[in-house]
C-alpha positions, 0 to 999 in steps of 0.5 A, a space after each residue: 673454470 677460467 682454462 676450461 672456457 679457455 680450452 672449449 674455444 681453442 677446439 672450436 676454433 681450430 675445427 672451424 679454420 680447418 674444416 676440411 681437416 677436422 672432418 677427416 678427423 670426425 670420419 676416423 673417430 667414427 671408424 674408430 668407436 664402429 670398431 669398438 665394443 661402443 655398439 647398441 643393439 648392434 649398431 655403433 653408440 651416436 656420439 658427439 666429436 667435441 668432448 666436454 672438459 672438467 678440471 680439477 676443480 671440478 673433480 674436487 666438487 664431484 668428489 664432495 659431492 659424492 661422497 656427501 650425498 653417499 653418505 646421507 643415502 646410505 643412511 636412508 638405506 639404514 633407516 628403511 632396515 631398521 625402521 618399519 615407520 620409515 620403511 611404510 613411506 616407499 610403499 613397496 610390495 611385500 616381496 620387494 621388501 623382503 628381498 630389501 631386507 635381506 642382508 647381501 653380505 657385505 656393507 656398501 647398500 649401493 657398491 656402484 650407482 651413477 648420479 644424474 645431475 644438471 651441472 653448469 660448472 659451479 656449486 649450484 647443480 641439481 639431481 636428476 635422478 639415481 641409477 643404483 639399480 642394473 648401472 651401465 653406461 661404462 662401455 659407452 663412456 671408455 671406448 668413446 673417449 678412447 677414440 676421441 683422445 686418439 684424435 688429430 684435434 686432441 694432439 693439438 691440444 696435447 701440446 699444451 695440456 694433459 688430457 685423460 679419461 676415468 678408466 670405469 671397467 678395471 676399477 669397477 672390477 676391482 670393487 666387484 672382487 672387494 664385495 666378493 671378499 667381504 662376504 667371503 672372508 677371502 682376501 685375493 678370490 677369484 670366484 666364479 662369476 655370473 654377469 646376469 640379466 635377462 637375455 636379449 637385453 641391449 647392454 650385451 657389448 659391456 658385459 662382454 667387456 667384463 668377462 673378458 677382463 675378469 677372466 684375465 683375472 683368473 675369474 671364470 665368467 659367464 654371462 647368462 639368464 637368470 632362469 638358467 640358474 639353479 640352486 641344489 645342495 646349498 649351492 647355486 649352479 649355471 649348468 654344471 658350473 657353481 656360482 660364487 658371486 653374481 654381478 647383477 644388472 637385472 633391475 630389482 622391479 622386473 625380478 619382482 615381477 617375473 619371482 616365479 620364474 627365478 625361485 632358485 636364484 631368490 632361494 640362494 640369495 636369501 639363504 645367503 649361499 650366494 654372493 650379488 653384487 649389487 644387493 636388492 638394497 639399491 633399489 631404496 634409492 633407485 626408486 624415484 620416489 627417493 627424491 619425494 622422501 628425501 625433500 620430506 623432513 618429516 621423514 628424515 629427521 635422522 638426518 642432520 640439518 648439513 645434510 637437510 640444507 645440501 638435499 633442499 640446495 640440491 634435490 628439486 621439489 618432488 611429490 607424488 602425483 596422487 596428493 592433491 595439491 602436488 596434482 594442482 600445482 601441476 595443473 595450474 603451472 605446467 611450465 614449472 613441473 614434470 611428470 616422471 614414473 616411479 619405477 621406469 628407466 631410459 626417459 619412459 613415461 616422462 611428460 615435460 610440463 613446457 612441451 605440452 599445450 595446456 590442454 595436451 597436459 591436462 589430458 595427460 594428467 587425466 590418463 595417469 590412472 594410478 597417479 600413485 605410481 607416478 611423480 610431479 617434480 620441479 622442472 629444471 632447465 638443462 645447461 647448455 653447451 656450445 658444440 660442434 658438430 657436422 652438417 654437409 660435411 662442415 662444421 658448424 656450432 651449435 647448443 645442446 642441452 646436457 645431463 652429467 652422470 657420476 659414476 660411483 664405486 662404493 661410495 666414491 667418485 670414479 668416472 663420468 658419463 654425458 648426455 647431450 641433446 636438443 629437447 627436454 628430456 635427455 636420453 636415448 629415446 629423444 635421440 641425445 648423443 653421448 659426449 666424450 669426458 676428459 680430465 684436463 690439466 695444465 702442462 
């Protein structure tokens, strides 16, 4: 930790004695990440110039703590297989579990997830949430750090430390072709693969990136709809091409409801004729009700009391806002309390209880109809960090609350993914930027 203060304040002030300097230097990153495949929706990602720095240290504690909560979700996952008593507690539709229950072919139930945590450097971080289901980020992270390690500030700093990023697209592909092996018994495939989801969506730049590099892999790749498959002979087909394996990006509840227009594609997955990555399994954990189970011992005595004290020291207190003393807890201590959907992603629907008089959260409370498909969870306060940023073409510091993503591949820490921003709730909605994550160690 002792370096990692250290090297935040040699950035800073070297940016803050030459500012002239350091913005040309901000200028030609921005030309840089415009020029990558870092765009939303068309548009380059917004980004911070000041990076955030781990050391080893905090790649130790990353790679414990992932593979100890991995391990305790994927017994959860298991359990919801093999116990139709635990399996009644998510309350899920009837198409949802079955498609759950369906065996995707291979062992790992989530092969590629992203923990979300609140991380202050020390042992005393806190999840946000899980995405295991439709995982992204991995072009918005590489091409950014990329552009910032390229930098002139970051030559300075080279002099004195190494400094890398976690490559997330080779590795992650490497996992992908592992799925594919296990369920096929081929030791070195090279399938057909379909990147899908539905089209229009805003992630189209990633799997552009993957296609491209998984047809160098001697893959043939296509990125498509998920109507446009469909399934004769035994056999899943996109036009005339036959898919061997799927990486799937579509989130498990919009398949769910949108089942009629996508038959064949469920058709082949259940009749085990088609490979996809990742499995309607994911879904046990991606689901934020997860949070509200796993702080439930009554629900989880399968896990043992190691594995009970790391979710209390580090799941907060989840429960769902149609039990009624959840419900009065929030009303009576706003401060102390967020409402979050059950089942949404990027931030929607989420009521921070402090952003709110007490009369706008009450109202709030009373316009949640189905208060069973929402959650009341403690509210944690996001770390902060002193960055830099320009204003006028100056430089100038400034805090920004933070939200660190972990990228994991089968179980295992690969990568990170950072968030920042000035309100409550960080995410794109809120206009958070993302923050450049490299690995630094001393010469």
């Amino acid at each position: 930790m002792k370096h990692i203060l250290l090297i935040y304040q040699e950035f800073s002030k070297e940016v803050l004695e030459h500012p002239n300097q350091y913005f040309e230097d901000f200028t030609l990153v921005e030309q840089a990440v415009a020029n990558s495949t870092a765009l939303y929706k068309g548009k380059p990602i917004d980004f911070h110039y000041q990076p955030m720095f781990f050391d080893q240290a905090d790649i130790h504690r990353f790679k414990q703590l992932v593979t100890t909560f991995s391990s305790i979700l994927k017994k959860v996952i298991d359990e919801y297989v093999r116990n139709p008593v635990f399996r009644s507690c998510f309350e899920f539709p009837s198409l949802m579990e079955e498609l759950i229950l369906i065996d995707p072919g291979y062992a790992m139930p989530f092969p590629i997830a992203r923990f979300d945590l609140f991380y202050s450097y020390d042992d005393d971080f806190v999840f946000c949430e899980l995405n295991s289901d439709g995982t992204s980020g991995m072009n918005e992270s590489n091409p950014i750090e990329k552009a910032v390690l390229s930098s002139q500030i970051l030559k300075v700093l080279l002099k004195k430390y190494r400094i890398s990023y976690f490559e997330l697209f080779l590795t992650w592909i490497e996992e992908l072709l592992g799925c594919y092996a296990e369920f096929s018994g081929t030791p070195h495939p090279k399938p057909n693969i379909a990147i899908m989801d539905w089209e229009g969506v805003a992630t189209i730049e990633e799997f552009k990136v993957f296609q491209q590099m998984l047809m160098q892999k001697g893959c043939r790749t296509i990125i498509c709809d998920l109507r446009e498959l469909g399934y004769k002979q035994k056999k899943l087909y996109h036009k005339d091409i036959p898919i061997d394996l799927i990486y799937r990006r579509s989130l498990t509840f919009e398949m769910c409801e949108r089942a009629d227009d996508i038959r064949d594609l469920l058709n082949a997955y259940a009749d085990g004729n088609v490979c996809m990555v990742g499995p309607f399994r994911s879904h046990v954990i991606h689901n934020k009700r997860i949070f509200s189970i796993l702080r439930d011992k009554t629900k989880t005595s399968f896990l043992n009391d190691e594995e009970q004290k790391f979710i209390e020291q580090h799941i907060p207190y989840t429960k769902e806002l149609s039990d009624p003393s959840a419900e009065q807890q929030a009303r009576t201590s706003k401060d102390s309390y967020i409402l979050k959907p059950m089942d949404r992603y990027a931030a929607k629907g989420v009521f921070v209880g402090v952003d709110h008089s007490q009369e706008e959260w009450e109202r709030t409370i009373d316009s949640i109809t189905e208060k069973d498909s929402y959650l009341v969870q403690q509210f944690i306060e996001p770390p902060t960090i002193p960055c830099i940023t320009f204003k006028n073409e100056k430089p100038f510091m400034e805090d920004y609350k933070y939200i660190t993503g972990l990228f994991v591949y089968n179980g295992r820490f690969n990568g990170l993914y950072t968030r920042a921003g000035t309100s409550n709730v960080i995410a794109s909605v809120t206009g958070c930027r993302i923050m450049p994550n490299l690995y630094v160690r001393e010469m």
